[in-house]
N, C-alpha and C positions, 0 to 999 in steps of 0.2 A: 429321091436321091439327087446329088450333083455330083459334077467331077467335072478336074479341068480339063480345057481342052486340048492341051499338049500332051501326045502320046509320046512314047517313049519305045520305041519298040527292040527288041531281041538284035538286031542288026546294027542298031545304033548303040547297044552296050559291049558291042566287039569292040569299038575303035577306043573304046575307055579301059580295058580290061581281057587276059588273054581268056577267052570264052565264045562260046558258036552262039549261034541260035538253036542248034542240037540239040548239045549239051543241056541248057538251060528246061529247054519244053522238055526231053526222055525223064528228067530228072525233079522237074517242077510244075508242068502243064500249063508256063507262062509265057506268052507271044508276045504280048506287049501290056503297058502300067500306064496310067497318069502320073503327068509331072504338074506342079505349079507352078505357074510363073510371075515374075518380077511383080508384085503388087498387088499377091495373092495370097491368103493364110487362110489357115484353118478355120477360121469364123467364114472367110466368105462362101464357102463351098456347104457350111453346117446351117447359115444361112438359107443357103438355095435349097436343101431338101427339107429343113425345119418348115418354112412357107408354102413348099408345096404340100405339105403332109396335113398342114393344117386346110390349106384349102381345099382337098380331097374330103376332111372328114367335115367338111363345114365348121369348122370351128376357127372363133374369131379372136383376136391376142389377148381381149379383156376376157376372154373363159379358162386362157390359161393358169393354174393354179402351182405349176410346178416346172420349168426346165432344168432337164437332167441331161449333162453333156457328158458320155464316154470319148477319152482322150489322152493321150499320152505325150501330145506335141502339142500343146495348147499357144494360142496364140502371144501370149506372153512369158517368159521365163517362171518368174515365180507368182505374180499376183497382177491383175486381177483372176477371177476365175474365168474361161475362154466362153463360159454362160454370160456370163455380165455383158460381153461382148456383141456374142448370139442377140441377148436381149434386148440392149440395144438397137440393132436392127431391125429386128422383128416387133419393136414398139410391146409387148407383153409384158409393162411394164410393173401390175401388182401383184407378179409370179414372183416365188423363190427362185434362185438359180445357184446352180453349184456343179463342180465338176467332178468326177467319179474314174479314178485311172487303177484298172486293172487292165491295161493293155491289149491284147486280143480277143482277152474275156473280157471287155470291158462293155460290150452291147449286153450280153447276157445278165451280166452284173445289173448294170442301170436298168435291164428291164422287170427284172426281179424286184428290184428296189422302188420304181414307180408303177407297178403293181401292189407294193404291200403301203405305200402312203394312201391309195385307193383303197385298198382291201379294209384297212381300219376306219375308213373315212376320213381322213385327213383332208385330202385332199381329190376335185371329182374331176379335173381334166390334168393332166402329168404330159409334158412333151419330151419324150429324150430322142438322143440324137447319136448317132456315131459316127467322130468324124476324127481323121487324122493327115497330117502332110508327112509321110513318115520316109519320104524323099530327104529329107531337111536334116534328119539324122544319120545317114547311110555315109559311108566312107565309100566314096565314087571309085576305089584304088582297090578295095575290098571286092573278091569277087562273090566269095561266099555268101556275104550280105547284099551287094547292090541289084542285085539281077530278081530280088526278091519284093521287092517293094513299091509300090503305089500310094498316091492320094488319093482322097473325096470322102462323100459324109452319104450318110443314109438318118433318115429320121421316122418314129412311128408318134401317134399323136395316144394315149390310153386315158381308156372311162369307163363307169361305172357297166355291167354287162351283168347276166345271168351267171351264178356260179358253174353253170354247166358250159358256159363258155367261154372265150380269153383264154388267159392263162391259166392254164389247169396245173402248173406243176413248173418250180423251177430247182436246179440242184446246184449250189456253187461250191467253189474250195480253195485252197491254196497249198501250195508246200514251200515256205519260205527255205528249206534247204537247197533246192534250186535255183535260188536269187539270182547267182553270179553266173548262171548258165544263158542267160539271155538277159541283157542288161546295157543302157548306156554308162558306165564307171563314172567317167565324170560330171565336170560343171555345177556338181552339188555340194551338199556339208562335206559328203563323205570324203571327197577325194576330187576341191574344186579346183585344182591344176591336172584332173586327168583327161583322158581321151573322152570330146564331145559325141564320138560315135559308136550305132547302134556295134555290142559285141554280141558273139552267139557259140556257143559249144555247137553246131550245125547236127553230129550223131549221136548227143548225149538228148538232146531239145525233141528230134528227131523219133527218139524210142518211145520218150514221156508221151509228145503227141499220139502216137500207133495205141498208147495202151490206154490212154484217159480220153479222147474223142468216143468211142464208139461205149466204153464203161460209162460213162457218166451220162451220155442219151442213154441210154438201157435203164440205167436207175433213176433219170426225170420220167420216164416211160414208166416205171411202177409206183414211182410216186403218186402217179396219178390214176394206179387203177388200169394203165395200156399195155402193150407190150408192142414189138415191133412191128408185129403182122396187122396193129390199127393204122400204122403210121401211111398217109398220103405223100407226104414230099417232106425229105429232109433238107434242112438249110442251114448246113455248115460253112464253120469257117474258112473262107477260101484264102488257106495257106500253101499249099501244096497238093497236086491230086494224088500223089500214092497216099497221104496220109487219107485222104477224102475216101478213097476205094477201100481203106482198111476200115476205116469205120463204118463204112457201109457195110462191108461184108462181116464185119462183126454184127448188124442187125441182120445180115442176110436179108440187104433191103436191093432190087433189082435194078440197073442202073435210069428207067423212068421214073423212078422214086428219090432221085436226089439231085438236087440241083446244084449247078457246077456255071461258074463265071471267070474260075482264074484265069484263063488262058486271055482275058480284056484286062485286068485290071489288077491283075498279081495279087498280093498282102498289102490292103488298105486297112490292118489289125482292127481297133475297134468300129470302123465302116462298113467289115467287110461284110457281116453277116447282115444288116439293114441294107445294103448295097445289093447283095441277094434275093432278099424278102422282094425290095420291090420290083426288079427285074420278072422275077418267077410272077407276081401276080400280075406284072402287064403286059405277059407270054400266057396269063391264061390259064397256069399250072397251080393257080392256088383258087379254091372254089367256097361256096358257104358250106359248113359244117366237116370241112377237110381237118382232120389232125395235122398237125406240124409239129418237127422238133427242129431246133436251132442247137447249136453246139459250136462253142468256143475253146479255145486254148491258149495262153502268152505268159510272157514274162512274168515272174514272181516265183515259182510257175504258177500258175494261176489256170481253172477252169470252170466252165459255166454251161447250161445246159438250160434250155426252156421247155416245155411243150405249148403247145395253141392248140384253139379247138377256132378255126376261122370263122368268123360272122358272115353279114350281108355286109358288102362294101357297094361303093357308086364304083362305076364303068373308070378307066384309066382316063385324067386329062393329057393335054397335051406337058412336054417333057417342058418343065420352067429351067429358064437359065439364069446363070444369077449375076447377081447384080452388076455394075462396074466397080472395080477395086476401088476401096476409098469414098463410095459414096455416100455408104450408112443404108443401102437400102430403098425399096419403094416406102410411102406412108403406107400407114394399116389401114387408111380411112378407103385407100384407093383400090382398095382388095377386092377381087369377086367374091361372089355367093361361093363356088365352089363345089364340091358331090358331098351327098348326106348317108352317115354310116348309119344305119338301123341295130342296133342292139349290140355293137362289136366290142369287144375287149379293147381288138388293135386297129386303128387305122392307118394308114399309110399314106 
């Protein structure tokens, strides 16, 4: 993972907006977010957790065969794709790259999808990545939206593994008649003189999360044969914690079974859930042969669900920071060895 290093905290979005710091945690479980600053975008942060992920699983930018970036603030307007970018830096130069925006489902998404380029053989190393500055689209005047939102990226490195391991099962979906219930309106074909920022039905967006988080882990959960009482540690998306305890308590999963980061880094949407993966395993809380489910929820509305069955991973390195804005990056040449995944689905 990376994130910038400007926090944001509950105390400093009084002075912008009438709101506590109360308010915000009784109602969202968020204390403070990353901001980025001046010289910073979403490539450099997708950057810094794409290269450490790779140097964790040993794997070096010429084995890359595929980067897949979930993203919804991509570092350009319309084109290039914010992979191209990624790629760029990371020198992984004879990889496809392409970007993948289903918004808060948009990690689940991508990891489903560079799972099935593997699955058929297509392709035997896939990097995706989930990264957003979703700072950048908030209306700072908005209370209902700004108190919600954070930057940074999270990335998993996937490869070839035993069927009994990885990815055992993933579930996605959409209901496009909830479009306009969470949506930027403008700046596009649609409606390119409307409002640049992020809008939200806050208790319509609200219900849909409560009912589709904890439903759609349950049916990745039988997709594969499990149910909730296999499950080790669930890795939802950290949007909100009441919606997080509803879903939990829809698997009647106990609260050492779920891991929770909002109250650091708020809704980093397609970050948030990679952003979690890798915290939780270098706390310790993710082990070889643990079951995992991840579960998304965002815009469109859109939802996504994984399950994992963990491998053997190397031991946590130390936390890489990244690069200087503007630099393009370390070379690839000057990379270390890095930790060696033995048989894993995912590495980190």
């Amino acid at each position: 993972m990376c994130v910038p290093e400007k926090i944001v905290s509950n105390a400093d979005i009084e002075k912008l907006v009438d709101t506590t710091d109360e308010w915000i945690f009784t109602r969202t479980g968020i204390r403070e977010r990353r901001m980025v600053s001046a010289g910073e975008s979403t490539s450099t942060f997708a950057y810094g957790a794409a290269r450490e992920a790779m140097e964790v699983a040993g794997v070096q930018p010429g084995e890359i065969d595929l980067l897949l970036v979930a993203t919804c603030t991509g570092d350009t307007n319309a084109l290039p794709a914010t992979a191209t970018w990624i790629q760029q830096k990371l020198g992984v130069h004879r990889a496809a790259a392409f970007d993948l925006s289903a918004a808060c489902a948009g990690f689940a998404y991508a990891l489903d999808a560079g799972h099935q380029y593997i699955a058929t053989g297509r392709y035997d190393k896939v990097l995706v990545v989930g990264a957003e500055t979703m700072t950048s689209i908030v209306d700072w005047t908005d209370r209902n939206t700004c108190v919600l939102f954070g930057d940074g990226a999270g990335a998993v490195v996937l490869g070839p593994c035993d069927p009994s391991d990885g990815i055992l099962s993933s579930v996605t979906g959409a209901d496009g008649r909830g479009a306009h219930k969470l949506c930027v309106p403008g700046a596009g074909t649609r409606d390119p003189d409307g409002s640049p920022y992020l809008y939200m039905e806050g208790r319509e967006v609200y219900r849909f999360a409560v009912e589709i988080m904890g439903e759609v882990a349950v049916q990745a959960l039988a997709k594969a044969g499990l149910t909730p009482e296999d499950v080790d540690l669930f890795v939802p998306h950290q949007a909100n914690i009441r919606i997080i305890d509803a879903a939990a308590k829809r698997m009647a999963l106990p609260p050492e079974k779920v891991f929770v980061n909002v109250a650091k880094y708020g809704n980093t949407s397609a970050a948030s859930i990679p952003i979690a993966l890798y915290e939780a395993w270098r706390e310790g809380r993710v082990k070889p042969d643990d079951i995992l489910v991840t579960v998304g929820f965002g815009a469109g509305l859109t939802w996504g669900a994984n399950v994992l069955k963990w491998g053997s991973l190397a031991s946590p390195q130390p936390h890489f920071s990244p690069p200087t804005p503007g630099n393009g990056g370390d070379s690839p040449q000057n990379w270390g060895p890095g930790g060696k995944s033995a048989g894993s689905g995912v590495s980190v």
